[in-house]
C-alpha positions in Angstrom: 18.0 -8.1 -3.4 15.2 -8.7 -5.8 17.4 -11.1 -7.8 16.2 -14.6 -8.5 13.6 -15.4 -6.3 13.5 -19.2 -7.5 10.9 -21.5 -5.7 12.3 -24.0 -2.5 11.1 -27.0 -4.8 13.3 -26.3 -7.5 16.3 -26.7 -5.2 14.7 -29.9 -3.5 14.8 -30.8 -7.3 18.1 -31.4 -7.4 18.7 -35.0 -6.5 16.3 -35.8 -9.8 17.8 -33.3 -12.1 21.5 -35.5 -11.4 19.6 -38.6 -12.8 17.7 -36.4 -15.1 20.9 -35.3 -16.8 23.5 -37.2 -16.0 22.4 -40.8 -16.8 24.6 -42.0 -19.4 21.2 -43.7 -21.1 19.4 -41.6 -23.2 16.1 -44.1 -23.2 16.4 -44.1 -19.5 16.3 -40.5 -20.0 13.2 -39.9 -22.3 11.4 -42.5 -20.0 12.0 -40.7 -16.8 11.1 -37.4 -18.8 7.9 -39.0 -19.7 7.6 -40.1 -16.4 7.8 -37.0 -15.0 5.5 -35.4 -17.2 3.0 -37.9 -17.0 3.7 -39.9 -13.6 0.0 -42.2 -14.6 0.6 -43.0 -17.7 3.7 -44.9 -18.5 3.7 -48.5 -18.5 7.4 -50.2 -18.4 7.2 -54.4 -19.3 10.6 -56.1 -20.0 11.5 -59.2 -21.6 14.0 -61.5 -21.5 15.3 -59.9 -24.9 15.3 -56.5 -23.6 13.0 -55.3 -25.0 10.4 -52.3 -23.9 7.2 -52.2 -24.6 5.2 -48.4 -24.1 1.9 -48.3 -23.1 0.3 -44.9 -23.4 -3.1 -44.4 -21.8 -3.5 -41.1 -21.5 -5.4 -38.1 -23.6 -4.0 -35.0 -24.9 -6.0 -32.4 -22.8 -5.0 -28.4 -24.1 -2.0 -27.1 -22.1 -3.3 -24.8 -19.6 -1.5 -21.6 -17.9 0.0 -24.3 -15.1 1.4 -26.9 -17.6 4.8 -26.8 -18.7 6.7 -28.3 -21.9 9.6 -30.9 -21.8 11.7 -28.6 -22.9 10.4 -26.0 -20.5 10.7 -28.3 -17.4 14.3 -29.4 -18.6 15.2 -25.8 -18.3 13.8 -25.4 -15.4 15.7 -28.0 -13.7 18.9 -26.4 -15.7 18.2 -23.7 -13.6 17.9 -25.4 -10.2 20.8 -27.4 -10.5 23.2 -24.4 -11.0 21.8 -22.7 -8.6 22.6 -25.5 -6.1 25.8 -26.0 -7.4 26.3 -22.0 -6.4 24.7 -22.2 -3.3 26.2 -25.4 -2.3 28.9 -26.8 -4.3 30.4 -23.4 -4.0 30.5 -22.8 -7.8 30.6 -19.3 -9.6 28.2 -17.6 -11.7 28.9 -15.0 -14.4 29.7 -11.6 -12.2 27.8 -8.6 -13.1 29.2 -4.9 -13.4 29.2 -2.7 -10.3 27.2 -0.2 -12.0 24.7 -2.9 -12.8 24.6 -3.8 -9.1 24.4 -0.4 -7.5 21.4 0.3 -9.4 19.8 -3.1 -8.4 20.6 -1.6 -5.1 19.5 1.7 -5.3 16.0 0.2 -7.3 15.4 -2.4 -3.9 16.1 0.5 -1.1 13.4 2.4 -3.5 10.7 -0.4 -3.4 11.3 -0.7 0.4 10.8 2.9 1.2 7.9 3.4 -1.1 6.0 0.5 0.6 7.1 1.7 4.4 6.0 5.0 3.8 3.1 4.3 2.1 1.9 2.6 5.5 3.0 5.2 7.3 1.7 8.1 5.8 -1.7 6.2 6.5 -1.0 5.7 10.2 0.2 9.2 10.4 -3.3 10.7 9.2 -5.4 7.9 10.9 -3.4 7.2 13.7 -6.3 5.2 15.3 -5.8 1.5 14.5 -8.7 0.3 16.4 -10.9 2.6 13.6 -8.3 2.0 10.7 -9.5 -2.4 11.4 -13.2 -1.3 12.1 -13.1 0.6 8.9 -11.0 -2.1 6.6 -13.6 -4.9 8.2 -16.9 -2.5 7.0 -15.5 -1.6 3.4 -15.0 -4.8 3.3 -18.3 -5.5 4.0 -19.6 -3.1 1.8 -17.6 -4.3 -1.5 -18.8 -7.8 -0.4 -22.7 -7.0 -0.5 -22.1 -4.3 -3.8 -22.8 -1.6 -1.6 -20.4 1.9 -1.2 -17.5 1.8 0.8 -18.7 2.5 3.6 -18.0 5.3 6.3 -14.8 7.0 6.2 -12.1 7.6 9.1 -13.5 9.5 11.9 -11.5 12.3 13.1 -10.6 12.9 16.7 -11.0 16.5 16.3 -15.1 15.8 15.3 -15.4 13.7 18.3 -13.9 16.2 20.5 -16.6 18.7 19.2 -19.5 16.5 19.4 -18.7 15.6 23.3 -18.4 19.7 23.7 -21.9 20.1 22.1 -23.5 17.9 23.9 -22.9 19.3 27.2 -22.9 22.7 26.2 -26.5 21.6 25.6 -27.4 19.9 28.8 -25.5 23.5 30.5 -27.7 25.7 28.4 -27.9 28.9 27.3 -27.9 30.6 30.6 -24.0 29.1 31.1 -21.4 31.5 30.1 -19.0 27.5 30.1 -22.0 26.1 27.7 -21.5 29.1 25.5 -18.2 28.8 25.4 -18.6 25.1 24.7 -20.9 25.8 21.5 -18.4 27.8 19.8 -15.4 25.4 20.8 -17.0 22.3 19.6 -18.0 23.8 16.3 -14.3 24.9 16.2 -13.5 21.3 16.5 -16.2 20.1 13.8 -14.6 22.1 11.0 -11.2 20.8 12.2 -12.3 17.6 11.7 -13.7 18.7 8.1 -10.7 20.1 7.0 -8.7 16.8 8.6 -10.7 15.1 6.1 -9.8 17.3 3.4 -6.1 16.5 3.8 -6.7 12.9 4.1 -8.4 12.6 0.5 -5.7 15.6 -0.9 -2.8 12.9 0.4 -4.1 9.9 -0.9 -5.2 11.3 -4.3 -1.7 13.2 -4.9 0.7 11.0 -2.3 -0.4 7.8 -1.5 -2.5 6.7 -5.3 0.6 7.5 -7.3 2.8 6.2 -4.9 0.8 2.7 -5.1 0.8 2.7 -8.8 5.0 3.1 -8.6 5.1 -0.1 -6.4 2.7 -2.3 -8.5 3.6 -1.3 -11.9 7.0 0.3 -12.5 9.0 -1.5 -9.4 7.1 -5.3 -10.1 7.9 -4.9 -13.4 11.8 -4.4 -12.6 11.4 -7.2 -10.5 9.9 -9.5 -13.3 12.8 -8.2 -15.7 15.6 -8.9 -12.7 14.0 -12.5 -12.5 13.8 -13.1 -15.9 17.4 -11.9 -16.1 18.5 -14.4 -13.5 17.1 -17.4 -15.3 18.6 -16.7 -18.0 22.0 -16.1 -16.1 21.6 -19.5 -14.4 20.4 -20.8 -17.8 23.9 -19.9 -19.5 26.4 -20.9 -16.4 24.5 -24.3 -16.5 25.4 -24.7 -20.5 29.0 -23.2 -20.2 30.3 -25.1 -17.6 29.0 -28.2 -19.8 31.0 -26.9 -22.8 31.8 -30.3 -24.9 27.9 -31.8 -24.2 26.6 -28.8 -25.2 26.9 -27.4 -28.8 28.5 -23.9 -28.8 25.5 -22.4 -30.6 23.1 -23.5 -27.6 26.3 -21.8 -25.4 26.0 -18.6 -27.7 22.1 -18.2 -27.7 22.2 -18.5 -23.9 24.4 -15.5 -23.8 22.9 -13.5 -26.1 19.2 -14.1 -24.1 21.1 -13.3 -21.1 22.7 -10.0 -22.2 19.4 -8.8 -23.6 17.4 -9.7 -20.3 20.2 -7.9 -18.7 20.3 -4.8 -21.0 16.0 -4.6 -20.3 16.6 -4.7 -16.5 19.4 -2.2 -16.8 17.2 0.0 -18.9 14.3 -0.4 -16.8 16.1 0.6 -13.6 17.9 3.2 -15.1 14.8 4.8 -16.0 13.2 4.5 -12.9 15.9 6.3 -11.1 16.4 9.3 -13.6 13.1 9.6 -12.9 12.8 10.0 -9.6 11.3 13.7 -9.7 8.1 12.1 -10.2 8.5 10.8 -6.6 10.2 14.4 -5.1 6.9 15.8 -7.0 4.7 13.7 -4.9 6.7 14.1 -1.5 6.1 18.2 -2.5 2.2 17.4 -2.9 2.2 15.5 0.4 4.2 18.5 1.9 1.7 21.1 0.5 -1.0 19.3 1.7 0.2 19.5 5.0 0.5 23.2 4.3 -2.7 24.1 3.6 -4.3 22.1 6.4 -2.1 23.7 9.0 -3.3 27.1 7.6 -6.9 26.5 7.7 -6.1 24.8 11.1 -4.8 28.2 12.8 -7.4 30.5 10.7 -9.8 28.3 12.9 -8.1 28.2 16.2 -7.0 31.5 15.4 -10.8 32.5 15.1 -12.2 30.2 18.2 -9.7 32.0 20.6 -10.9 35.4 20.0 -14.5 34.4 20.6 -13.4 32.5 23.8 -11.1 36.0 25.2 -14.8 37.8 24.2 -16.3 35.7 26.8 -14.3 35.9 29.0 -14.2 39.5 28.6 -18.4 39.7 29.3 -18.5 37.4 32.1 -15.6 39.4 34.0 -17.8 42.2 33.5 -20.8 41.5 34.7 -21.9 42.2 38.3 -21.3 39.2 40.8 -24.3 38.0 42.0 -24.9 37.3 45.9 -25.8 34.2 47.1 -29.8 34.6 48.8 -30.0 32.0 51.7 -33.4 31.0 52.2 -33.2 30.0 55.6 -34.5 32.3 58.1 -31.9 34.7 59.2 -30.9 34.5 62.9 -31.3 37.1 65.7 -28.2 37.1 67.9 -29.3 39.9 70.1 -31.4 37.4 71.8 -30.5 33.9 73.6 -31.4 31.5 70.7 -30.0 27.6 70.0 -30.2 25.5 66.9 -31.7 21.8 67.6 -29.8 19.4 66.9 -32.1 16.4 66.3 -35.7 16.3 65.6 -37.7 16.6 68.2 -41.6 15.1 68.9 -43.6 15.6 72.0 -44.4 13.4 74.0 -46.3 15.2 76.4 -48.2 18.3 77.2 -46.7 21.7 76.5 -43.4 20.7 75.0 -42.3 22.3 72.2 -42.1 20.4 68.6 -38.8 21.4 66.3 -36.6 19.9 63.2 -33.0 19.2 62.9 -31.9 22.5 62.2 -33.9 24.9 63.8 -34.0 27.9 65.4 -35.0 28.5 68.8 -35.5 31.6 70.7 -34.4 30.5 74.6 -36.8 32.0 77.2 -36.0 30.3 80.7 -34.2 27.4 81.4 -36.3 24.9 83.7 -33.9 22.8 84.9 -30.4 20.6 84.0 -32.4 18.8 81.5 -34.8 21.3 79.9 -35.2 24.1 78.6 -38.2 27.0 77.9 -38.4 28.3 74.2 -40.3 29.4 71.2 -39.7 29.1 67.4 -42.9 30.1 65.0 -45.0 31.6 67.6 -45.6 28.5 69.4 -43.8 28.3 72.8 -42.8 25.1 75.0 -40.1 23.0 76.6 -37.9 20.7 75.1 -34.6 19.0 76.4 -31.3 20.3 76.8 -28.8 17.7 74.9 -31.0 18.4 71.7 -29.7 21.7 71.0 -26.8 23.6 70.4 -27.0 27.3 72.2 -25.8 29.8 70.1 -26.3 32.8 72.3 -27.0 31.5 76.1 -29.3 33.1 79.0 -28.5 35.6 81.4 -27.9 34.3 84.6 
């Protein structure tokens, strides 16, 4: 619960506020009151006789926001004692209503759901968190040096289509794919544009209204629910002294009390009668959503009939055949392919490259054959060829 969020130190306070308040001196009081308030500047001397003597050496200096009164710090220590005596001695505080607690309730599920949902309605448009830390660290930058805020969110679907451009590019016009590429990736660009769109749509009728709700409207029922509490603590702490503290003191505390209570009950109360504001603004995020889905198929909707054209032409045109440029082969005639490269050595042998083909004329021996490839005719060895069509016998 949001209710009275009081500081660790006031509790740790609570061992002073005993001698604070119940010393039975009241000098020893003021001086440990002064003390407190000026720990420098007090000078205790005794005498024989008793008697004190104060030395003040300090100068009044204006209060500033961080300084607090006598009074004020008496209160405040009011405060922390009750609430240790709740927390650890057990003791009650005044109860408040059911109603009053369901909307304190209500009010703090409220705050946590705005704030949740506020973060992730962000990660659900930039779902990136890499880029979402790159772009906090540059507009950063930016408000740093008084420059703009820098370059916004970069969409998936943009960097989709700018890979697809590129190589649609390097595959030319001649490449039914690059074609198809070209119109794909500037599919994906005006995704991304339209991605955009939503993102600023969101934040300017979602996310901005939904921030002003938790900084203005829901901190300032927290401030009244604090406020509230002091003043609870504030009263509890003078009732259960009833007899050392005068009834009117008793009676003023309640009546601040009630009326801090009655603003926090007011405040919440209007917040949650109110709460069309909020289903107004979960419509505008919805709508949003709408219209980018829309424009989202009208351009998918658009790239797929260009992509079924293409397909359309290509299946249409005639298959081409593949042209070999090697020489074609005669297998009417005994012929072998070499398999090495092959460099005379001597006279009348026959020069070839891996590859090769031979036309086989006579074979000389075991070892060698006769042949002729290019017009020139000669002998080379048998184990550097393949035969493809052998000699008569």
């Amino acid at each position: 619960m949001v209710r009275c969020e009081l500081e660790l130190t006031e509790i740790k306070l609570f061992s002073f506020s005993q001698d604070l308040f119940l010393s039975s001196s009241s000098q020893h009081t003021h001086i440990l009151i002064h003390t407190f308030s000026h720990p420098h500047t007090y000078t205790h001397t005794s005498s024989r006789s008793h008697r004190h003597t104060h030395t003040h050496t300090h100068t009044h200096t204006p209060r500033g926001k961080g300084s607090m009164s006598v009074a004020g710090l008496k209160k405040q220590l009011h405060k922390a004692t009750q609430k240790v005596s709740e927390k650890v001695g057990g003791a009650e505080g005044t109860k408040l209503d059911n109603d009053f607690m369901e909307m304190e309730k209500k009010v703090d599920i409220t705050s946590r759901a705005v704030l949740d949902i506020m973060t992730k309605t962000t990660e659900y448009l930039q779902p990136n968190p890499a880029t979402r830390a790159k772009m906090s660290m540059m507009s950063s930058m930016s408000k740093i040096r008084g420059g703009d805020k820098g370059p916004g969110y970069t969409q998936t679907e943009t960097v989709l289509g700018e890979a697809m451009q590129k190589f649609a590019a390097e595959l030319g016009d001649e490449s039914n794919f690059g074609l198809a590429l070209i119109d794909a990736g500037e599919a994906m660009r005006e995704m991304g544009e339209v991605k955009d769109a939503l993102d600023m749509e969101v934040k300017q009728n979602f996310i901005d209204p939904m921030q002003v709700l938790h900084d203005k409207d829901l901190k300032e029922i927290q401030h009244h629910l604090k406020k509230m509490e002091g003043r609870r603590l504030d009263f509890d702490y003078k009732k259960k002294r009833q007899g050392k503290v005068t009834e009117d003191e008793i009676k003023q505390a309640l009546e601040k009390f009630d009326d801090s209570k009655d603003i926090a009950e007011q405040s919440m109360f209007n917040l949650l009668e109110s709460d069309v504001e909020q289903v107004s603004q979960l419509a505008a995020l919805v709508q949003a959503q709408v219209n980018y889905h829309r424009q989202a198929v009208e351009i998918l909707q658009q790239l797929s009939s260009k992509i079924d054209d293409r397909v359309c032409v290509s299946s249409s045109k005639p298959r081409k055949e593949y042209t070999s440029n090697l020489p074609r082969v005669d297998f009417s005639s005994p012929c072998c392919r070499a398999l090495y490269d092959f460099d005379p050595e001597n006279e009348g042998e026959l020069r070839f490259k891996e590859g090769d083909i031979i036309t086989l004329t006579n074979q000389i021996d075991d070892n060698w054959y006769e042949g002729v490839i290019n017009g020139q005719s000669g002998f080379f060895p048998v184990n550097y060829v393949d035969v493809l069509v052998a000699l008569p016998h």
